[in-house]
N, C-alpha and C positions, 0 to 999 in steps of 0.2 A: 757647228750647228747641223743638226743632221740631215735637215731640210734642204740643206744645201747640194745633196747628193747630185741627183739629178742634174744638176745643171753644168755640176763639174765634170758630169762624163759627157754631155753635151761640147761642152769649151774643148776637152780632149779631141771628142772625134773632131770639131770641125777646125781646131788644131793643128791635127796631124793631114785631114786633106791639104792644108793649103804651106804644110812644110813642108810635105811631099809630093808636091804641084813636079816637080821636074824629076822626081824620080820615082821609078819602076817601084806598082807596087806589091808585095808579095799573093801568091794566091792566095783567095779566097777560103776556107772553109768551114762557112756558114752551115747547119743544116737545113737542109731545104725543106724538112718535116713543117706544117703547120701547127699553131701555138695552139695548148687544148684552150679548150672556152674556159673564161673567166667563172668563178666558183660562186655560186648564189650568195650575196649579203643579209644580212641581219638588220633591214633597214630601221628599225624600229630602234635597234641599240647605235645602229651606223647615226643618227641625229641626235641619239640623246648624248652622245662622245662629242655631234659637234658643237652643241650646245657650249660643254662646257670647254670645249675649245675658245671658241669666239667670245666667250665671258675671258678667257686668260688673255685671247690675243689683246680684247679692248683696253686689259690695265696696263699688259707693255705696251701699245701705244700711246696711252697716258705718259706712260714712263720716258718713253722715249721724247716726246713731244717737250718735256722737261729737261730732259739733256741736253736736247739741240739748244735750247731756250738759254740755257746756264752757259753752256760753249758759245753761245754768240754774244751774249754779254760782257765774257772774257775776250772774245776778240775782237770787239766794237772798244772796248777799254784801251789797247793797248796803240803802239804807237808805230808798230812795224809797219810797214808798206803790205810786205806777202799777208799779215794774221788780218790786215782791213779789209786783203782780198778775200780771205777764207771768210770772214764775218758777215762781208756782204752777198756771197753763197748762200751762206748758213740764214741767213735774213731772208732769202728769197723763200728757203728750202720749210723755214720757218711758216711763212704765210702758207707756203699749200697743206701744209700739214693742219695750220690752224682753219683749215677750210671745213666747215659747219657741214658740209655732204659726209666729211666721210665719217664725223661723229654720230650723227644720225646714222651711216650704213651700218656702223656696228649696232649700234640701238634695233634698228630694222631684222638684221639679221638673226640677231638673238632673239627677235619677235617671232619671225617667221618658223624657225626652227622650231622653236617649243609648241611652234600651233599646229606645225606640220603632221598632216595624218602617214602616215605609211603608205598611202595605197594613192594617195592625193597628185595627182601629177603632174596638173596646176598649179599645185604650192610647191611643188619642188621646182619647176621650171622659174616662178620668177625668184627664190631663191639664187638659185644660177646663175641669173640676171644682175642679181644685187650682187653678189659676189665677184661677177665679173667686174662688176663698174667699179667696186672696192679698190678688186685689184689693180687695176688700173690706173687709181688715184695714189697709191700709195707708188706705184712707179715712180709716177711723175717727182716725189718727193725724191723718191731715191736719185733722179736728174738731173735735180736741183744740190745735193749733199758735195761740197768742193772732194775733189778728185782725189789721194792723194801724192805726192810726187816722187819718184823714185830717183836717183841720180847715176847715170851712168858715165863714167869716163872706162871708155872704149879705145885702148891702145892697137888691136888688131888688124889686120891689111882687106878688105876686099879685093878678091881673088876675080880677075874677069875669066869669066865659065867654068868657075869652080864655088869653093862655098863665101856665102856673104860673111860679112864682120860678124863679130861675136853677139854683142849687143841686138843684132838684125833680125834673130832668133827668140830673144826672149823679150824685146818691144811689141813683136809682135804677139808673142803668146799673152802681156798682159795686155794688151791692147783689147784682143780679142775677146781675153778671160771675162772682163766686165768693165763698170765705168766708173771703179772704185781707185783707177792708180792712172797716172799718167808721168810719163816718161821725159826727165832732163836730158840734154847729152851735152854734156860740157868735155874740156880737153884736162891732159893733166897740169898745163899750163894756169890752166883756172882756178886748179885748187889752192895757186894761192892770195887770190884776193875775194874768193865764193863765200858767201854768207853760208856757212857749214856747220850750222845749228842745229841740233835736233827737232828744235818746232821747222825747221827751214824743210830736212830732207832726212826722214823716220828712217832708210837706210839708202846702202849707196851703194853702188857695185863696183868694181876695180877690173876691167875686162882685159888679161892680156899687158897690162900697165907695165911699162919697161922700167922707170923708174918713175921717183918724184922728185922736186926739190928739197931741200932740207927745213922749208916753210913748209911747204903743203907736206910732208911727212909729220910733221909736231903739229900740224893744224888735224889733220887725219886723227894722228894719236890721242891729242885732246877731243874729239869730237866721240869718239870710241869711251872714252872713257867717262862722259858727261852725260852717256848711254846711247849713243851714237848705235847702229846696226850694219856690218860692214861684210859685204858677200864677195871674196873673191877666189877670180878663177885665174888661172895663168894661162901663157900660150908661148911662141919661138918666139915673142920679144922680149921677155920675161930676162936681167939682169940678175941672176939670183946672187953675185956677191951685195947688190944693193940691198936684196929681199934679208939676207941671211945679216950684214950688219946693221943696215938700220931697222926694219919693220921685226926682225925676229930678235937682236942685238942679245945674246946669249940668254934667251929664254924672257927678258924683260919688256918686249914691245909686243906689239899686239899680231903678229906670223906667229901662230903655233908652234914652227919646228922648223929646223936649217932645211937647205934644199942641196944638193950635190950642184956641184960648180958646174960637170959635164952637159953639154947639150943631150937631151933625150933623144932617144932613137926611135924610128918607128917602126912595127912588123912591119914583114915584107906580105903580099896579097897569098903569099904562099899559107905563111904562118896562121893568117887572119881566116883563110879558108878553113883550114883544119880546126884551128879554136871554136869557129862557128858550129858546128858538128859535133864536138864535142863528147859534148853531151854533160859536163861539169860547171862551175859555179866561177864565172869569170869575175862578180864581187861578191862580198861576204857583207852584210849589216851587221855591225857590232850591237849595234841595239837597234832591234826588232821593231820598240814602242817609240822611239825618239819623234818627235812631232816633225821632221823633215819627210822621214823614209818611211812611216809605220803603213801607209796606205800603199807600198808596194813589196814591203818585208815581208808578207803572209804566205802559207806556205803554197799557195795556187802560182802566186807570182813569183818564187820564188824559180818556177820552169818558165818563167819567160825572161827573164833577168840571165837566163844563160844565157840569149845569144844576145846580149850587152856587152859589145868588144868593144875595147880603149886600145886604139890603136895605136895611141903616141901618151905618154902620161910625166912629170916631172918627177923624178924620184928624190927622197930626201936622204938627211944624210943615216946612217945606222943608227937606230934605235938608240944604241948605247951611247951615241954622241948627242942626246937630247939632251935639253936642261931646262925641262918643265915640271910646270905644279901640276900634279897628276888630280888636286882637285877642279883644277882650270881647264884643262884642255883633255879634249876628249876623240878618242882616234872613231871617227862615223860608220864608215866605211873603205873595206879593205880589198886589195888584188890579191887573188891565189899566189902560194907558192910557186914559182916553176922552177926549183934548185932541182939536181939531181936526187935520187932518193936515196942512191950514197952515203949522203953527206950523214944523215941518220940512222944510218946501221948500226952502229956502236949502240944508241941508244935504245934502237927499238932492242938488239940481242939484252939488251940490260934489263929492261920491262920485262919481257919473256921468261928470263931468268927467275923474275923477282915471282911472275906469275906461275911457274913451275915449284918454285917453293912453296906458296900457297894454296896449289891445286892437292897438294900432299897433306896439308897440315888437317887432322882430323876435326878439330873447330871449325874447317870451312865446307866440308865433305857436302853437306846440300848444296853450295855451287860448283860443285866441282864438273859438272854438266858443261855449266857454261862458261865456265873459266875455260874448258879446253877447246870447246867450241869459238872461242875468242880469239885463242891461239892460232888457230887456221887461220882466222879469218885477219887477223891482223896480217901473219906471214903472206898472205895472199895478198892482203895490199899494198905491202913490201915488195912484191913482185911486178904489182900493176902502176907502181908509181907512186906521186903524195900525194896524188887525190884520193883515190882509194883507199889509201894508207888514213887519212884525216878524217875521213866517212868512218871508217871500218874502228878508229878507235871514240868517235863522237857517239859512234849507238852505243859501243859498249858502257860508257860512263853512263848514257842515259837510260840502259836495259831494264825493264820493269817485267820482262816475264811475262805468265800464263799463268792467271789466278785457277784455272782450272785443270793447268799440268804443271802444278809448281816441281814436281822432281823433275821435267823435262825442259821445264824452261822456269826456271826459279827467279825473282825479280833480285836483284842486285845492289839494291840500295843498303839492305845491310850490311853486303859485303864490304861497300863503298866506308860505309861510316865506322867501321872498323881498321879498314887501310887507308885514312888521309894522308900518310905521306906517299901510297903507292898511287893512290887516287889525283894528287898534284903533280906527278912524274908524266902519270897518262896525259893528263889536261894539258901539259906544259907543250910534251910534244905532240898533241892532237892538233894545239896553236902554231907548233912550228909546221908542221906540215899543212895546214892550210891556208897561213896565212903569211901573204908576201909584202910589199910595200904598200903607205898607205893610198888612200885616193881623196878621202874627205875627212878633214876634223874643223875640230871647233876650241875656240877657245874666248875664255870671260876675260874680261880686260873694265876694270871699274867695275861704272855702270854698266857699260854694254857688251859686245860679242863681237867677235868675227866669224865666219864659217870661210873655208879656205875648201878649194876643187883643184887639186893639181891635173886638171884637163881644161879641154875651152869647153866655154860657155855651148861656143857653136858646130859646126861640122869639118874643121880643122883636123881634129886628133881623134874623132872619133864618129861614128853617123846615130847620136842618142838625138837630138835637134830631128832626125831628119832621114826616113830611107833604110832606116834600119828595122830589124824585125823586135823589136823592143820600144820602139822610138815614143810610142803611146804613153809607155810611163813617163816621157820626159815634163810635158805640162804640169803633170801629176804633182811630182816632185819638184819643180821648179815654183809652182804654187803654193806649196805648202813649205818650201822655202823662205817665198816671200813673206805668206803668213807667218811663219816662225821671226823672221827679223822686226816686223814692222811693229811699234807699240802698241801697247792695247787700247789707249785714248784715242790712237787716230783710226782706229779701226770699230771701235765700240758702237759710234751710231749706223754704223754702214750694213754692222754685223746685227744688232738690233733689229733694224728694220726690214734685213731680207729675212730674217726668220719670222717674220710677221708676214711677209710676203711672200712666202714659199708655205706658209700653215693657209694660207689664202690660196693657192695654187694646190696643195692637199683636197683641203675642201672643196675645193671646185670639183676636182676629177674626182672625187666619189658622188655628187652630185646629181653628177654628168651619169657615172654608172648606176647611180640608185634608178635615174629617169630613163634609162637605155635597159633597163632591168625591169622594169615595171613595163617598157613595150615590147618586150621580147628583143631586143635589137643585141647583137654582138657589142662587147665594149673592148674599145682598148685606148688605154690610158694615153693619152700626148706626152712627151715628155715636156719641163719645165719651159718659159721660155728665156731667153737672157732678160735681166734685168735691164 
């Protein structure tokens, strides 16, 4: 919901102040430039948009008021202990919404709006007024709406004067986030007598988990698969012949892909100096748009995601020893290459080769510009290593040229769709050269999914939690995380009504500038405030 913007870079900053409470934080470089003034409005057209705003908002909250109403009648029906608890939430959450103000405020408001003159600044004031009271009422509901639960079984060590448990990191980012999720912490002992139902706990986190019983492993499995949501990370207690026979059991359980037997190593501060510097792409997103990553895959972010070093990561076993459904399981997110560049000389002299033949061939003579211009430029990233090397063959696949110097810089896609087989030789080793082990996948299992992190959750193996120069996207990501697991029924009335509550927070603040505009007075917008 778009509306939602706002509040989620709010839960970020105040986030990262208080993960990075004990460590050092980087400079500053704000511009100290002041923000130009705010650009004159259309107040005339600014009311009659809100008009038909507040006529949309008032039928979703009908709508909404009929959801809650329908879900509490399913959970006053049933017989569980937890759904009597949610019902009688949902009962409370019920009556303020069925409160006679805020039906009339929408009525009111709709009134006021359409009588509103332009120039009126009286009627916009107590507009303002009613809006604020709106909003306010419709909080309270959101107050009232049962939490929903998260389940963590946190196998990791807190470290005295180093970093906390895994878990310690992301309790409190959703704690903070809002007052739509609240946090279990059971042991792995527990899973196996835990009511571990999908109505029970919409998903579950694995933090670090060294092993399970062979109960709570088929309790697990079946829970996954009855659409269960299953987020795990590993860490140094992590047993992976466990992981690798039971949870991954040659491609049939729900671990994506074997893990190597060896303990993981960590850079040394040496290494970790230099990588930060860089100046290269320490992960890769496989897919840009995946509802996890897409809000830090873009390509602004993409320069701050450099200096995201993983300091210590769990590697799996070679590629070629996988034994997945490549419709099921999906590799997220990847670690650069760092093999010698060696190792690909044969192959790049072969491409080169194949591209000397067809810089000759008179059918291709209008790329022949850029074909040898590629040639440099690839040999030159044979020289500067497999980053280089991986950049330097990714543009050429993607070269589209200069519509206005095409003999100079001719686009290439023809060329492309003429050479598919020389075009999948490039792409093949464009992939090997940038891409190393993985870091994130996911895989479908039944019903449900797991998403697997071969890092910790927390500041163990890496400082993404906490301290690092990237660390901002960690919320980011880890919310849109949680949003990706958790189902859509127990999210629907929560998501509902802050969009009703954030188009109330919209309208307010232009309000606020329509009547700071009409005094002459500077505006500047508040940002949202938590729900």
């Amino acid at each position: 919901m778009t509306r939602c913007v706002p509040a989620s870079l709010l839960v970020v900053a105040v986030f990262a102040l208080a993960a990075n409470a004990d460590d050092p934080a980087p400079p500053s470089k704000a511009d100290a430039k002041s923000e130009p003034p705010a650009e004159k409005i259309d107040v005339k057209s600014s009311l009659t948009e809100m008009v038909a705003r507040q006529v949309r908002m008032q039928a979703n909250f009908k709508d909404f008021k009929s959801d809650l109403r329908r879900l509490w009648k399913r959970m006053a029906a049933s017989s569980k202990p937890e759904d009597q608890e949610r019902a009688r939430l949902l009962e409370e959450a019920l009556e303020k919404a069925n409160d006679t103000e805020i039906d009339s405020s929408f009525e009111r408001l709709v009134a006021m709006l359409k009588a509103a003159k332009p120039d009126d600044e009286g009627a916009i004031g107590k507009a303002i007024t009613e809006t604020e009271d709106l909003e306010k009422r419709l909080r309270t509901i959101l107050k009232r709406l049962p939490r929903v639960p998260i389940l963590f079984i946190d196998g990791s060590e807190e470290r005295p004067g180093g970093p906390h448990k895994d878990g310690y990191y992301l309790e409190k980012l959703f704690v903070i986030a809002d007052d739509r999720y609240h946090v279990v912490n059971k042991t792995q002992e527990d899973l196996d007598t835990l009511d571990l139902s999908v109505e029970r706990f919409p998903s579950v986190y694995l933090l670090d988990v060294p092993t399970l019983s062979e109960k709570a492993a088929k309790r697990l499995e079946t829970y996954v698969e009855e659409g269960g949501q299953v987020a795990i990370f590993v860490g140094e207690h992590v047993k992976p012949k466990f992981y690798n026979e039971r949870l991954y059991a040659k491609g049939r359980g729900i671990f994506p892909v074997p893990l190597e037997e060896k303990q993981p190593e960590r850079i040394s501060d040496e290494e970790r100096f230099k990588r930060l510097f860089e100046g290269r792409n320490q992960i890769y997103f496989r897919d840009e748009r995946h509802p996890i990553f897409r809000d830090v895959a873009g390509p602004r972010m993409q320069e701050v995601v450099k200096f995201l070093i993983i300091d210590q990561y769990w590697p799996t076993e070679p590629r070629s020893k996988w034994v997945i459904d490549p419709t099921k399981v999906q590799e997220l997110v990847t670690l650069p290459n760092r093999s010698p560049v060696d190792t690909y000389k044969d192959t790049v002299n072969a491409i080169l080769g194949q591209l000397d033949q067809a810089a000759k061939d008179e059918k291709f003579d209008k790329f022949q510009v850029a074909l040898e211009r590629y040639k440099g430029t690839i040999q030159r990233g044979v020289d500067g290593g497999l980053y280089p090397l991986g950049e330097a063959l990714h543009q050429f696949l993607r070269e589209r040229g200069d519509p206005k110097t095409p003999t100079k810089a001719p686009d290439l896609k023809p060329f492309w769709d003429k050479n598919e087989e020389l075009r999948a030789k490039v792409a093949a080793l464009r992939d090997m050269a940038r891409y190393g082990d993985p870091l994130v996948l996911s895989k479908s299992f039944g019903k449900g999914r797991t998403v697997v992190f071969l890092t910790t959750a927390g500041k163990a193996w890496n400082d993404w939690a906490g301290g690092g120069m990237a660390s901002f996207t960690y919320p980011v990501v880890m919310l849109s995380l949680q949003k990706y697991l958790i189902s859509a029924r127990d999210n629907k009335l929560t998501d509902d009504l802050l969009g009703i509550v954030y188009e109330e927070g919209w309208q307010n603040g232009m309000l606020r500038r329509i009547r700071q505009q009409l005094t002459g007075q500077d505006f500047k917008e508040d940002p949202d405030p938590k729900p």
